[in-house]
C-alpha positions in Angstrom: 72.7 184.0 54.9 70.7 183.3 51.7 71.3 180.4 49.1 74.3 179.7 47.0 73.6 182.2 43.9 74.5 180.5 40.1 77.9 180.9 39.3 79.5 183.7 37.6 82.2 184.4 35.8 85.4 183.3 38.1 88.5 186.1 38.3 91.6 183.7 38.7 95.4 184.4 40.0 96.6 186.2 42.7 97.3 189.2 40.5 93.1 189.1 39.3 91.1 189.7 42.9 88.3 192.1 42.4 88.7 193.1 46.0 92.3 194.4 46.0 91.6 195.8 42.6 88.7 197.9 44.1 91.2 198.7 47.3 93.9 199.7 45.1 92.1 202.2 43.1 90.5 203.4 46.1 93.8 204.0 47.2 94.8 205.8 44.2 91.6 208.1 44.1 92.3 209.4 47.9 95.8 210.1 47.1 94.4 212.2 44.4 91.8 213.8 46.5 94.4 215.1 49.1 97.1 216.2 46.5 94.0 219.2 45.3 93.0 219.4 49.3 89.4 218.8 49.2 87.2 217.0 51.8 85.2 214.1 50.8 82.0 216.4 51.2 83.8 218.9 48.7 84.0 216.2 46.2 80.4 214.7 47.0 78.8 218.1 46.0 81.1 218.3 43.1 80.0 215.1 41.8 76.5 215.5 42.6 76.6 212.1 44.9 76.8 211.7 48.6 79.6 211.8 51.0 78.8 207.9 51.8 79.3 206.7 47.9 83.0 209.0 48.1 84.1 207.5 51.0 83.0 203.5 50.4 84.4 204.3 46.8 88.1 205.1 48.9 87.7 201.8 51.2 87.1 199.5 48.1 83.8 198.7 49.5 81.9 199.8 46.4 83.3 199.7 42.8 83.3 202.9 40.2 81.7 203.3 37.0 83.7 204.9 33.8 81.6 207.5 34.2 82.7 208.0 38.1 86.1 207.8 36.7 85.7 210.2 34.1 84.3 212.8 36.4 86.6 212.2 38.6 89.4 212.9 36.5 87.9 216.2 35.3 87.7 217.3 39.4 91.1 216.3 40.0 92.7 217.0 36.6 94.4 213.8 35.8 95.1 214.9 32.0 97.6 212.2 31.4 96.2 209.8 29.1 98.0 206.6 30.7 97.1 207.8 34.1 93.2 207.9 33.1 93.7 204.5 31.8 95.5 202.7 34.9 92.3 204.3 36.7 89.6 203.1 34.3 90.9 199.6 34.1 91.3 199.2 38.0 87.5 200.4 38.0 86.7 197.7 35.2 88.5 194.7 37.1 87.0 195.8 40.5 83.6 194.7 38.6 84.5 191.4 38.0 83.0 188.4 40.2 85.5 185.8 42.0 84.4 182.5 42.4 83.4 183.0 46.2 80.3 185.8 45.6 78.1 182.8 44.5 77.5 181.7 47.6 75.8 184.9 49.2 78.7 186.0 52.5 78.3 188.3 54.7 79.8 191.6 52.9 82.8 191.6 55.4 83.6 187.9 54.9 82.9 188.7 50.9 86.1 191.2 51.4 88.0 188.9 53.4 88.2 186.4 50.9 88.8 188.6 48.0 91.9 189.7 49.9 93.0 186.3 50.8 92.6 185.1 47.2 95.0 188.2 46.2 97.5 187.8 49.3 101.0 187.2 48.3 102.2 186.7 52.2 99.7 186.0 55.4 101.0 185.8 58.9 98.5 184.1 61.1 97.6 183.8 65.1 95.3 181.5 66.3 94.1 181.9 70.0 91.7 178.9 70.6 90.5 177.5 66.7 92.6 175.9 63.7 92.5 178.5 60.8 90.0 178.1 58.2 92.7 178.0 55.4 93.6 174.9 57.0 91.0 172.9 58.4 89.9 169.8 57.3 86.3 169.5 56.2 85.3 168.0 59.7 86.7 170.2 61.7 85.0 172.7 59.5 81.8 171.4 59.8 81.9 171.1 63.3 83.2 174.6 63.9 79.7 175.6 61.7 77.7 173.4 63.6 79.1 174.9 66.7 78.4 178.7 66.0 75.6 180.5 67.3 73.9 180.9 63.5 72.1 178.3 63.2 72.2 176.8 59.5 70.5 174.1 57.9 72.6 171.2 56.8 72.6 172.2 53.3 74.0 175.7 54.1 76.5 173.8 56.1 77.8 172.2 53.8 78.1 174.9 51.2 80.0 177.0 54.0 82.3 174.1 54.1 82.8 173.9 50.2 83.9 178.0 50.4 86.5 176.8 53.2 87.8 174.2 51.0 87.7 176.2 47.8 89.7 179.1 49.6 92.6 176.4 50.2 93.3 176.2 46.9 95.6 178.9 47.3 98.4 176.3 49.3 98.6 175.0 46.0 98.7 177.9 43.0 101.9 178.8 41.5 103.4 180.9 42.8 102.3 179.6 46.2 101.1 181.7 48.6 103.7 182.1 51.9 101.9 181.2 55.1 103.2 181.8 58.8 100.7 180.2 60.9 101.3 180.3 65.1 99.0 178.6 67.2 98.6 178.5 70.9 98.6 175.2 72.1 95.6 175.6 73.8 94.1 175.3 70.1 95.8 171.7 70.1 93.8 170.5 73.1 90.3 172.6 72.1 88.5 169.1 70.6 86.2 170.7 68.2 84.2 167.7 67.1 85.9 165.5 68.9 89.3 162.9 69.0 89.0 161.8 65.6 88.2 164.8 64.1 91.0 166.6 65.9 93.3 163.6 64.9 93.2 164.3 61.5 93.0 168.3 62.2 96.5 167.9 63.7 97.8 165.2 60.9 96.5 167.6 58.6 98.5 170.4 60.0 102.0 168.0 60.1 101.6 166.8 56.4 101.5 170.7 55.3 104.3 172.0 57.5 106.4 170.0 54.8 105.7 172.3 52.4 108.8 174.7 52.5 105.8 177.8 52.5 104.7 176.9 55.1 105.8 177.5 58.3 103.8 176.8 61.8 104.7 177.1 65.4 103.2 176.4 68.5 103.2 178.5 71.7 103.2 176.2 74.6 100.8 176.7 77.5 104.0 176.5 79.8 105.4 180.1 78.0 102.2 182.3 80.1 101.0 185.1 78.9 101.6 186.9 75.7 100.7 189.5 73.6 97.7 188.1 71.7 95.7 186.1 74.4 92.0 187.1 73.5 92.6 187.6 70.1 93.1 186.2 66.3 94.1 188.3 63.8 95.6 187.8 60.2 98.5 190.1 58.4 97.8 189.7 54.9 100.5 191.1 52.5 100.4 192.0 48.7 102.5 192.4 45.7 103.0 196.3 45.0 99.7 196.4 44.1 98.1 197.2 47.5 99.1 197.9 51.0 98.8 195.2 53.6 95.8 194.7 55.9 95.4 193.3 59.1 92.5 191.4 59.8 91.0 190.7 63.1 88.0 188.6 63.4 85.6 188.7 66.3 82.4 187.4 67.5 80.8 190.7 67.3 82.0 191.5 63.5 85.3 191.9 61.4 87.8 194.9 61.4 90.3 195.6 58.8 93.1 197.9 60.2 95.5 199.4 57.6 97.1 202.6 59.3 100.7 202.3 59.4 100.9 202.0 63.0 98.5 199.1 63.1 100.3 197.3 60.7 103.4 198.2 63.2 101.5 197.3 66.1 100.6 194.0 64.9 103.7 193.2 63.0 105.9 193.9 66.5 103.3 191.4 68.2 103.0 189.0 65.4 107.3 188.8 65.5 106.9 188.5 69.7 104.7 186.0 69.4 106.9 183.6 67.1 109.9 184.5 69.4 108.0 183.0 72.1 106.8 179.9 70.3 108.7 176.4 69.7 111.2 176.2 66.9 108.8 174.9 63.5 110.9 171.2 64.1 109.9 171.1 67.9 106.3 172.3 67.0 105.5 170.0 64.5 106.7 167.3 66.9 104.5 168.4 69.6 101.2 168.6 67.0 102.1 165.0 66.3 102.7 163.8 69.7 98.8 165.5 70.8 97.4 163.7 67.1 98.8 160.1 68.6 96.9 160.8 71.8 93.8 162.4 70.1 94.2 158.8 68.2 93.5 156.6 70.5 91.0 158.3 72.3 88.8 157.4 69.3 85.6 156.1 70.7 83.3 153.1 69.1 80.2 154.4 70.0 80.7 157.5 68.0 80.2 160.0 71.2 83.1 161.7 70.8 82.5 164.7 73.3 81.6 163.0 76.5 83.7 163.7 79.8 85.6 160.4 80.6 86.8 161.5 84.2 83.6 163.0 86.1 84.9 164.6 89.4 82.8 162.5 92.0 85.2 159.2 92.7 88.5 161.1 91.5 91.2 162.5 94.1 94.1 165.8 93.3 97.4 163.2 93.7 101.0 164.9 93.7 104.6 163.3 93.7 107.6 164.6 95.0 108.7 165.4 91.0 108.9 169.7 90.5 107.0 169.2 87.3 103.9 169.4 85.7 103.3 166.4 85.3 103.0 165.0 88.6 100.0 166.4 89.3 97.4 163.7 88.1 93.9 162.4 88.5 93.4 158.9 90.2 91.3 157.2 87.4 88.3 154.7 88.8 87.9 151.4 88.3 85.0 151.9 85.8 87.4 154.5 84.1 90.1 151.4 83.3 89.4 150.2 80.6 91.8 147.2 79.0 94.7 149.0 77.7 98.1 148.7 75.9 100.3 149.1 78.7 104.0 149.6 77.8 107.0 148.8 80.1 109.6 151.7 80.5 113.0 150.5 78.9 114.9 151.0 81.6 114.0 151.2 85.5 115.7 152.7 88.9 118.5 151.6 90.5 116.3 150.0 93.3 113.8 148.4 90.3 111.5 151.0 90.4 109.7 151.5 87.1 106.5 152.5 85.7 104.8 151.3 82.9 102.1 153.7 80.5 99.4 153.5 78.2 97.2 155.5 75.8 93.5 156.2 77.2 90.8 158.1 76.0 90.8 160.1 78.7 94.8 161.4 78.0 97.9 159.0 79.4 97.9 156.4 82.1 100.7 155.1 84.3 100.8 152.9 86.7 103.8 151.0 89.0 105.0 148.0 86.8 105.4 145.8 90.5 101.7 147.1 91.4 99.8 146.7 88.0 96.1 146.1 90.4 97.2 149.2 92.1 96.2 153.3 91.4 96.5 154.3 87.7 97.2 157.8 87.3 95.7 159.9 84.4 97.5 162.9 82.4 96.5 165.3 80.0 98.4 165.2 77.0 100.2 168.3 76.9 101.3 167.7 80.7 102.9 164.2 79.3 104.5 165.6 76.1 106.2 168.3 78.0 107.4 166.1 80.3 109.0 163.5 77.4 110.4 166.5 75.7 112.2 168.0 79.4 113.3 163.9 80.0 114.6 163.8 76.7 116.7 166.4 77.6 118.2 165.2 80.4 115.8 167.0 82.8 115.1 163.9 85.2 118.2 162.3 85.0 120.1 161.5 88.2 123.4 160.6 89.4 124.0 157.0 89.7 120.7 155.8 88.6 
């Protein structure tokens, strides 16, 4: 990627993207093309241009002149004086510059953020990463540092100014609808590390207020579904333009827009939020993993380090059928001091446990043994196991 370019002339509103404008008169101009049955070589020879410029013309991917759309006209025989018009000015507006060409994309990220600045709707799966609409300029910039281009810090951070620029968009009137669904398994992912991904996941809580948007969160617990290797993005329009589903991969972008695509990925997109958390009980859950990713935060600023290495530990289980019993012994360089926390209420033969927040996840240990083992859980296994005891999972008879 080159440098950021000056800046040109921004096209603002959802109603104004250059992109869909190019997409919907390529849309109109293919139409046309089949109504008088002609190939898109037919038309090349006619217009004394190759089949390439025809085509690319039909995808959106290049704009038209007036003069392509006055010859144009004369091969199809559009005579109708407004029709010639609608075509002329959706060639004019397709010329226009948004804000985001300055900085010098990749042509099929260039496209993806025209149609995102135009999208009325966007349902959204995320398989292992937050969303860039979303992140939080660390997360970002870890995620950039992370990838295999290698950029200099001043390309960084410009990549990081697009992904905060594009997030204007949460806040235009009217305000775009987002649908976001996560795996969890993007919740435990620590991209730059516990504090970063402490205020990734705040982040994510203050915006599920807004009533546009709406996220949920598949738990690991739900096994497979029908996106497991893959992200992908439905992005809907006014009237204007079809929608478009985006899928993004390490290899290079696709845009699918044949009908049964957009069915295909609609039926998986609506399966996908059937087997999520309700928005309440994902939002709880996000907030639950940010307290953990909290207090993992570390002093020295090494953020990424493993905290349990596997020489010293030992695979522990209790007689519990739940996730959550199967635990690391932590060692005794691995203790640090913590806040330990007596459970409010204890067994009927005194039994009781008290726990604490680590770096390396949750710890508990036996309130009458405090110099004894200290169990360690991953997060996810601990919150799963609050949300089944608050529900009555563990309770017993008598106890």
């Amino acid at each position: 990627m080159g440098r950021k370019r000056p800046p040109v002339p921004e096209v603002r509103g959802p109603s104004g993207s250059p992109t869909v404008r190019r997409r919907e008169l390529g849309t109109l101009l293919r139409a046309l093309r089949n109504a008088r049955g002609m190939t898109v070589e037919q038309v090349a020879l006619a217009l004394l241009c190759s089949p390439s410029k025809v085509s690319r013309m039909e995808t959106g991917q290049r704009g038209a002149t007036a003069r392509d759309i006055r010859d144009i006209c004369e091969l199809y025989g559009v005579t109708d004086p407004a029709e010639r018009e609608r075509l002329a000015t959706l060639a004019a507006e397709g010329k226009k510059q948004g804000w985001w060409q300055s900085y010098e994309l990749a042509d099929d990220f260039t496209t993806y953020v025209g149609l995102e600045q135009a999208a009325t709707s966007m349902k959204h799966f995320a398989c292992l990463t937050v969303m860039g609409l979303v992140e939080t300029p660390a997360y970002a910039r870890a995620m950039h540092v992370a990838g295999y281009e290698r950029f200099t810090p001043e390309r960084i951070e410009e990549l990081v100014e697009v992904r905060m620029r594009r997030q204007q968009l949460l806040d235009r009137q009217p305000p775009l609808r987002l649908h976001l669904v996560l795996d969890e398994a993007v919740l435990h992912r620590v991209v730059g590390g516990p504090a970063v991904m402490a205020e990734q996941l705040d982040r994510l809580v203050k915006i599920s207020k807004s009533p546009d948007i709406t996220i949920q969160v598949i738990p690991s617990s739900s096994g497979a579904h029908p996106a497991m290797d893959s992200n992908f993005t439905i992005l809907e329009f006014d009237n204007t333009a079809p929608s478009v589903v985006y899928v993004e991969g390490l290899v290079g972008w696709l845009y699918l827009e044949r009908q049964q695509d957009l069915s295909r990925y609609g039926l998986a997109f609506e399966r996908l939020c059937n087997m999520a958390l309700s928005p309440k009980d994902s939002v709880e859950l996000i907030r639950g993993i940010a307290t953990v990713y909290s207090a993992q935060r570390s002093p020295e600023g090494d953020l990424t380090r493993p905290l349990i290495k596997a020489p010293g530990v030992r695979q522990v289980a209790n007689n519990q059928n739940h996730g959550l019993c199967r635990g690391i012994i932590m060692r005794e360089d691995d203790v640090q001091p913590l806040n330990w926390r007596k459970a409010l209420r204890s067994m009927s033969n005194g039994a009781c446990v008290e726990v604490a927040a680590s770096r390396a996840g949750v710890a508990i240990r036996d309130s009458k043994d405090v110099d004894g083992e200290v169990l360690r859980y991953p997060a996810n296994s601990w919150l799963h196991f609050v949300a089944d005891a608050r529900k009555g999972r563990f309770d017993v008879q008598g106890q």
